[in-house]
N, C-alpha and C positions, 0 to 999 in steps of 0.2 A: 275264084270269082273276086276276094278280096283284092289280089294281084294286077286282075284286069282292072277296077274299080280305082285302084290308086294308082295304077299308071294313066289315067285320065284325069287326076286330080293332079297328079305332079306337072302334066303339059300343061294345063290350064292357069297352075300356081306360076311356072316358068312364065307362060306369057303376059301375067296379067302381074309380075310383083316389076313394082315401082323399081327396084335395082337394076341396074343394065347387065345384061350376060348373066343373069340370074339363073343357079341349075333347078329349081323348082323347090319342092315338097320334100322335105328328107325325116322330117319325122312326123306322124300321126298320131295321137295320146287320146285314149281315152282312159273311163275309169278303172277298165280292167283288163287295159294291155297297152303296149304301145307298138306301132309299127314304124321301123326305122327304115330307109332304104340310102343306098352309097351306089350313086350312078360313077362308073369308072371316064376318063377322057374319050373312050370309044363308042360310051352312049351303050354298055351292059349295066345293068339294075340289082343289084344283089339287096331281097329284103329279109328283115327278120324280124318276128312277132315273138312278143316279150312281155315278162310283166314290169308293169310300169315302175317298177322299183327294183329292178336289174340294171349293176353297171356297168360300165364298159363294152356297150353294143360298137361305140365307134369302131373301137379297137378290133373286137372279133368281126365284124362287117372287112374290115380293110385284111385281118388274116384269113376272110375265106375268099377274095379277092387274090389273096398271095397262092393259095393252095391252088384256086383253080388260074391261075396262070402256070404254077410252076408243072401239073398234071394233070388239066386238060387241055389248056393251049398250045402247050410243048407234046402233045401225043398226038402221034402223025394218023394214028384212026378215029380223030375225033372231028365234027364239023359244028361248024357255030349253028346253032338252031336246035340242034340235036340234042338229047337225053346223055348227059355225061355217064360211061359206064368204063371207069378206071376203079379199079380197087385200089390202087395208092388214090386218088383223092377223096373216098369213099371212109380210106383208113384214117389221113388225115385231116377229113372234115369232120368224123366223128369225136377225135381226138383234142380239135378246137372248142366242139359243142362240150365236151366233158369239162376241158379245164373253164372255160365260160361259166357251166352251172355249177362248180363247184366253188367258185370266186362271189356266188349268191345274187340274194338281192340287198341290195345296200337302200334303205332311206327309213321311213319314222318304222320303230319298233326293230329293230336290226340292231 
């Protein structure tokens, strides 16, 4: 519900921010999370929900972008829309999540 919820704030953020060619909403904060999302040039959405004093969501946002390009988009049984079911990107998406949370959360008291 969150995902529906903010893909309706980010169109709305697109059309209504003063910038021209503006891509919308790319981060949400509140006090006890923050939702990041990295829309790719083809208009796919990759979000991640975090606490708000974790770094480097950019970062791990653009390598699960890389993971599912390199193993799902390249796997000839896979189709856009669909439930990704590759065990290599499964292996290395959890792989990314690992070293992600073990990089912590970085800001006051850290």
């Amino acid at each position: 519900m969150l995902a529906s919820m903010f893909h309706s704030l980010f169109a709305i953020g697109s059309q209504l921010s003063p910038e021209i060619g503006s891509s919308g909403i790319e981060m949400l904060e509140t006090d006890t999370f923050k939702l990041h999302c990295f829309q790719t040039l083809t208009g796919i959405k990759f979000m991640v929900l975090a606490d708000p004093r974790q770094a480097g969501i950019d970062s791990l946002l653009r390598k699960i972008y890389e993971i599912y390009s390199d193993f799902a988009l390249k796997n000839p049984f896979y189709s856009l829309e669909m439930p990704i079911r590759c065990e290599l990107f499964d292996q290395n998406l959890k792989l990314a999540l690992e070293v992600a949370e073990k990089a912590g959360p970085f800001g006051p008291g850290s």
